[in-house]
C-alpha positions as CSV (number, residue, x, y, z in Angstrom):
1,X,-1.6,64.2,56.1
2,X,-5.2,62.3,56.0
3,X,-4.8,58.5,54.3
4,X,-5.5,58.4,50.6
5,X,-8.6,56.1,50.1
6,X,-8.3,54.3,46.7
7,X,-11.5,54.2,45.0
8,X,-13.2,50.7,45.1
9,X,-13.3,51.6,40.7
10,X,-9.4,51.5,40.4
11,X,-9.8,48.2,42.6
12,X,-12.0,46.8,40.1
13,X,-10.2,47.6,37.3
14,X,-7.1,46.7,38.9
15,X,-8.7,43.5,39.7
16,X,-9.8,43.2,35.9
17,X,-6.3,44.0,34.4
18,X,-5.1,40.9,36.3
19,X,-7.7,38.5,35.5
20,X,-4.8,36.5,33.1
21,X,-6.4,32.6,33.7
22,X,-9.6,31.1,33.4
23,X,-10.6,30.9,37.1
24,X,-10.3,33.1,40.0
25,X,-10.6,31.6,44.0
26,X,-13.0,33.4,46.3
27,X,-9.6,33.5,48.0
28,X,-8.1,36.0,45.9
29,X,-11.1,38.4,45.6
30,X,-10.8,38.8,49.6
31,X,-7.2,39.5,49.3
32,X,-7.9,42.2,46.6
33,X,-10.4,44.1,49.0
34,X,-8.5,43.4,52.0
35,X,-10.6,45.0,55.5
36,X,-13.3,46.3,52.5
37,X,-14.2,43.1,52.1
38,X,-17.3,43.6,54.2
39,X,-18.2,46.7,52.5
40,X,-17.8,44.9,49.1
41,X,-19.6,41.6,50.0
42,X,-22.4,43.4,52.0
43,X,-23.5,45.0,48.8
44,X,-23.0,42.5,46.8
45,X,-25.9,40.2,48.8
46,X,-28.0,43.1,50.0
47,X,-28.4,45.0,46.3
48,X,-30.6,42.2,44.8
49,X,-33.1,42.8,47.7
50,X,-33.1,46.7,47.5
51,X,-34.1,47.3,44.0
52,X,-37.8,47.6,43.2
53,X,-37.7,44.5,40.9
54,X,-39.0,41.0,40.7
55,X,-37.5,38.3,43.2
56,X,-37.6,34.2,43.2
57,X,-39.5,33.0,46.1
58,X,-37.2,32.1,48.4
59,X,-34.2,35.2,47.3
60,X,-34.8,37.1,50.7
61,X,-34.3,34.0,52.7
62,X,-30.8,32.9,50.5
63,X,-29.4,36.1,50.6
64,X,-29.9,36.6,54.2
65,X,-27.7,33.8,55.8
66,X,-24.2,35.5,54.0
67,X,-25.0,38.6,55.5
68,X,-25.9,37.8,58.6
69,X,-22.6,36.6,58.8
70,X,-20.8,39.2,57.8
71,X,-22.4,41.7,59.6
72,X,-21.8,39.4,62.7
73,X,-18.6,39.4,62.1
74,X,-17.9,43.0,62.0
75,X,-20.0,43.1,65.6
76,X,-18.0,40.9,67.0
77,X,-14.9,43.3,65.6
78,X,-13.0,41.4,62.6
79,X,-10.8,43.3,60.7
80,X,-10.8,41.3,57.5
81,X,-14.3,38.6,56.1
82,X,-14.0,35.0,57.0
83,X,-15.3,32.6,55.0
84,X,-15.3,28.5,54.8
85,X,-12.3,27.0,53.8
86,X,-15.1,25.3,51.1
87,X,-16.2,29.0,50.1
88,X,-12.4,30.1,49.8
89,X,-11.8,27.2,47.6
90,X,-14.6,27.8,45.1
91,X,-13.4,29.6,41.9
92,X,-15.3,31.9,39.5
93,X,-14.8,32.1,35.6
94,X,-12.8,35.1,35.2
95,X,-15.2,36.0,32.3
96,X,-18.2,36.0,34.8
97,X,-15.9,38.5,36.9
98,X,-15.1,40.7,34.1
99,X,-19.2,40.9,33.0
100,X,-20.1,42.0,36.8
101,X,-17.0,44.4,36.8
102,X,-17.9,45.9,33.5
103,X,-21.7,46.3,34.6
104,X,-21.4,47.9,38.2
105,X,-18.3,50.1,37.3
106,X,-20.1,52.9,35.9
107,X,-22.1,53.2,38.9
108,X,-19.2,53.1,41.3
109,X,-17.7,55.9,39.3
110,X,-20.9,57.8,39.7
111,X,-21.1,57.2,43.7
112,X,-18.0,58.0,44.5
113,X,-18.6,61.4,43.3
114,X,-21.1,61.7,46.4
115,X,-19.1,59.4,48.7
116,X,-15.7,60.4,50.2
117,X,-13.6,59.8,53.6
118,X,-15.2,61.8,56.8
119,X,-16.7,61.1,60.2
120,X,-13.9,58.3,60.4
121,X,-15.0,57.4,63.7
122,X,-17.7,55.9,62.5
123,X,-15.8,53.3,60.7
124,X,-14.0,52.0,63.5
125,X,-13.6,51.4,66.7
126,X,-16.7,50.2,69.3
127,X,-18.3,52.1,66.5
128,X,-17.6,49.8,64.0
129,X,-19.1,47.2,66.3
130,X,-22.2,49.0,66.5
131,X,-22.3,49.3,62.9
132,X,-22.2,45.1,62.9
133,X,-25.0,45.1,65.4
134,X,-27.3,47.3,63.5
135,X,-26.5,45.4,60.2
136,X,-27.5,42.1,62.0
137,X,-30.5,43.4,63.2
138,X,-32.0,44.6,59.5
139,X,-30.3,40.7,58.1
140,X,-32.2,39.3,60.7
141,X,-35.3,41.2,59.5
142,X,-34.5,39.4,55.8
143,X,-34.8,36.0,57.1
144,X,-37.8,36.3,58.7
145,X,-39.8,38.6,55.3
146,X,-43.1,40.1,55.2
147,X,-44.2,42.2,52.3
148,X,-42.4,45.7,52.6
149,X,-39.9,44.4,55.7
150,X,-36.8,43.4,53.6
151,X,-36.0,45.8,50.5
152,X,-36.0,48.7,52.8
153,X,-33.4,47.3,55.7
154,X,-31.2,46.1,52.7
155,X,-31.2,49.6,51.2
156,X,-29.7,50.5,54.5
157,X,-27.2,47.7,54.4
158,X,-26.5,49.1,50.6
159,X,-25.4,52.5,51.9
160,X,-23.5,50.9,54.9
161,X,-21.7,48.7,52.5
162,X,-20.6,51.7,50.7
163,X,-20.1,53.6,53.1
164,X,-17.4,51.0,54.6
165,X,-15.8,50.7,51.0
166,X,-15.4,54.4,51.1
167,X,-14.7,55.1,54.8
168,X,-17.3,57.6,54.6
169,X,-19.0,57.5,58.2
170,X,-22.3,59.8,57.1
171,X,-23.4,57.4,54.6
172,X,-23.1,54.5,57.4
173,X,-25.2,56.5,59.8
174,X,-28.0,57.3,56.8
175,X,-27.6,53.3,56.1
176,X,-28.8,52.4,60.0
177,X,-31.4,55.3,59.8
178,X,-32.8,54.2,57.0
179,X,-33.0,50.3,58.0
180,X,-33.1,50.5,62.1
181,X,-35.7,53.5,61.4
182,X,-37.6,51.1,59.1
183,X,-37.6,48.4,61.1
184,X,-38.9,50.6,63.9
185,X,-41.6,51.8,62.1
186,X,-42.7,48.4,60.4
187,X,-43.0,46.5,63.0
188,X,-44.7,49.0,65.2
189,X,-47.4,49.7,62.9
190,X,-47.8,46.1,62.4
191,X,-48.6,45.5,65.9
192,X,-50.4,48.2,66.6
193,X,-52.6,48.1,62.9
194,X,-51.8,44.6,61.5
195,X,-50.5,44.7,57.7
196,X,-53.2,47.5,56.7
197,X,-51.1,49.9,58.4
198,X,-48.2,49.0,57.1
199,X,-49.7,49.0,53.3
200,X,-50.7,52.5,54.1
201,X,-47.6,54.1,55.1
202,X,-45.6,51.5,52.3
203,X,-47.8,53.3,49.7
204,X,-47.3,56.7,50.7
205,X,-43.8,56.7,50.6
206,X,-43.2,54.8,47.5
207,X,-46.0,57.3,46.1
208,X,-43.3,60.2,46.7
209,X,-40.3,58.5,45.0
């Protein structure tokens, strides 16, 4: 019989339900998602970037460092996110936790309507270090922004993050289309017709959202 995958929302609330203190350690939200870590953590970095909204100078470049070492990690073929023995130490206010829990849960709910377990090859295996690979590859591109070369690539890293969290395989694959095919693109046009190029094709597709 195929594993049963348990939703990332009964995490969460699970996670909520045993918020009792004042503090939680980074410590004990890895050991709550376990191998999903990455999944969890990549999104968590990467969102900020991919929505269409106003960023402090400087966001793209902050964000980038964490997860260009997560995805690293999973290239390289960890099962489970390292972190610092400082970072592990660091605690959160519990009522901080239940805010962002209470905020993203609804749309959790709504994804995993769309997102379930297939193509589980993807998600492991010398896949899985592909997957890593690819993920560096569009971090790499949010250290280094332009205008129009970092909320794209993280939109990718979005749907690879889920799709990690959820063991679903297609949504990985549409995650490294969207940012490797980006990226591609981008920087092709760039070289080829400096940043008008770029603007052009930028505006036509956000004119079709």
């Amino acid at each position: 019989m195929p594993t049963t995958i348990r939703p990332l929302s009964r995490l969460l609330l699970d996670l909520e339900n045993s918020l009792k203190g004042e503090y939680i350690a980074i410590s004990e939200l890895l050991e709550t998602f376990h191998e999903r870590g990455f999944g969890f953590f990549l999104m968590l970095f990467a969102l900020p970037l991919a929505l269409p909204i106003p960023k402090p100078p400087g966001m793209a470049t902050v964000m980038s460092f964490p997860l260009m070492l997560l995805t690293a990690q999973q290239s390289l073929g960890f099962h489970r996110v390292w972190f610092p023995q400082r970072v592990l130490r660091q605690s959160l206010h519990c009522a901080t936790v239940k805010k962002m829990i209470d905020i993203t849960l609804p749309w959790f709910q709504w994804a995993e309507r769309i997102l379930h377990p297939r193509l589980g090859f993807v998600t492991q295996g010398g896949f899985s270090h592909f997957n890593g690979i690819c993920g560096l590859l569009m971090a790499l591109s949010v250290l280094f922004p332009m205008p129009g070369s970092n909320m794209v690539p993280c939109i990718g890293i979005v749907f690879m993050g889920a799709g990690v969290i959820m063991r679903d395989g297609l949504a990985i694959i549409l995650g490294m289309v969207i940012g490797i095919g980006w990226m591609i693109l981008f920087y092709s046009l760039l070289l080829v017709f400096g940043m008008e190029g770029v603007e052009m094709v930028k505006n036509f597709i956000f004119s079709m959202l």
